[in-house]
N, C-alpha and C positions, 0 to 999 in steps of 0.2 A: 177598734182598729189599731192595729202595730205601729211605731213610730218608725218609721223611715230612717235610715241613716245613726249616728252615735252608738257607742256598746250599749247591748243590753246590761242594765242592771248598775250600771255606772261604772262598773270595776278596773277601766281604765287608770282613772286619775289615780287613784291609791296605790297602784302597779306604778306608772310612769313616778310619784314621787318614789317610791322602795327602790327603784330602779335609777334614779338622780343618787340617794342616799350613799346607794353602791357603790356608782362610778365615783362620787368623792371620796370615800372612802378608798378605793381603788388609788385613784389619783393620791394620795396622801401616805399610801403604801408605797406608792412608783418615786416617791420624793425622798422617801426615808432612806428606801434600797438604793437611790442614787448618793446620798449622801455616802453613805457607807461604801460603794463602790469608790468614792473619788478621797475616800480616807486612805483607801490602800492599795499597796505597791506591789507589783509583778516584776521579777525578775527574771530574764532568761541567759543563758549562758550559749557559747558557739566556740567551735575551735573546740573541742573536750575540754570547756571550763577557761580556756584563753580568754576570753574576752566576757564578759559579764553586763546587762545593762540593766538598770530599772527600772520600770515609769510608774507614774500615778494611773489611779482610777481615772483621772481627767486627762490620760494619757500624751499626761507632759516625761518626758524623760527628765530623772533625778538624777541617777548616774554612772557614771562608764567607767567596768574596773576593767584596766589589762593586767594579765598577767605578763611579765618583763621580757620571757623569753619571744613573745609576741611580736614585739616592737624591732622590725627588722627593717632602715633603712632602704635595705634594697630592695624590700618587697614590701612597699607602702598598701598596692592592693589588695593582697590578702588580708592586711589588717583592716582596710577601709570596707570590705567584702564581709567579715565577721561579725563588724561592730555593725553593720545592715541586719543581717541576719538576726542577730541577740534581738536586735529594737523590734523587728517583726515579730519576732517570735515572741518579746513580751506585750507589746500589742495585741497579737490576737491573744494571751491570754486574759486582757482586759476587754476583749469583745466576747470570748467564750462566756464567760464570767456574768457580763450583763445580758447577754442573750439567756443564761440560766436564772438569772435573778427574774427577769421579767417572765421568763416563761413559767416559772414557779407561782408567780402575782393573777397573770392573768390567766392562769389554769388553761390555756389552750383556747381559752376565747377568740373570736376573731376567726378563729381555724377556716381555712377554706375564704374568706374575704379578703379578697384585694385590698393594700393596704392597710389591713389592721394588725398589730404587732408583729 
């Protein structure tokens, strides 16, 4: 008579360790890429090159060039308006960036789960 219940043939545990090995591996992949990410700097530009900002991978801003003619007293907001703009705009190239890094790592895993990457 047939045992009830557990995989046949035990093949389970040898799959579930292959399948740990993975994910650390994985995970130590997803570690690396981050480092690397938060090594480097995106810069975006606004105003056709008026105003310039950088940030880190860790998406701290480094820093804000204006260009001179920029700087107009009487029109404080447009420059406050620009130097928004630049920082967004190099922000999502540091989310573009890490959403391509990881999507690259975990080959589409997850696809379709709520949740998962």
């Amino acid at each position: 008579m047939a045992k009830r219940g557990g995989f046949p043939g035990g093949g389970m545990p040898g799959n579930m360790a292959n399948l740990m090995k993975q994910a650390q591996r994985m995970q130590r992949q997803m570690e690396e890429q981050q480092k690397e990410l938060e090594a480097k700097e995106f810069t975006a530009a606004a105003g056709g090159g008026a105003v310039e900002v950088t940030v880190s991978g860790k998406r701290e801003v480094l820093k804000v060039k204006l260009a001179e003619e920029v700087v107009d007293p009487e029109d404080i907001e447009m420059l406050e308006d620009l130097i928004v703009a630049a920082a967004n705009e190099a922000l999502r190239q540091v989310d573009e960036e890490t959403g391509s890094a990881m999507s690259k790592l975990t080959g589409g895993l997850g696809g379709g789960i709520p949740g998962m990457f």
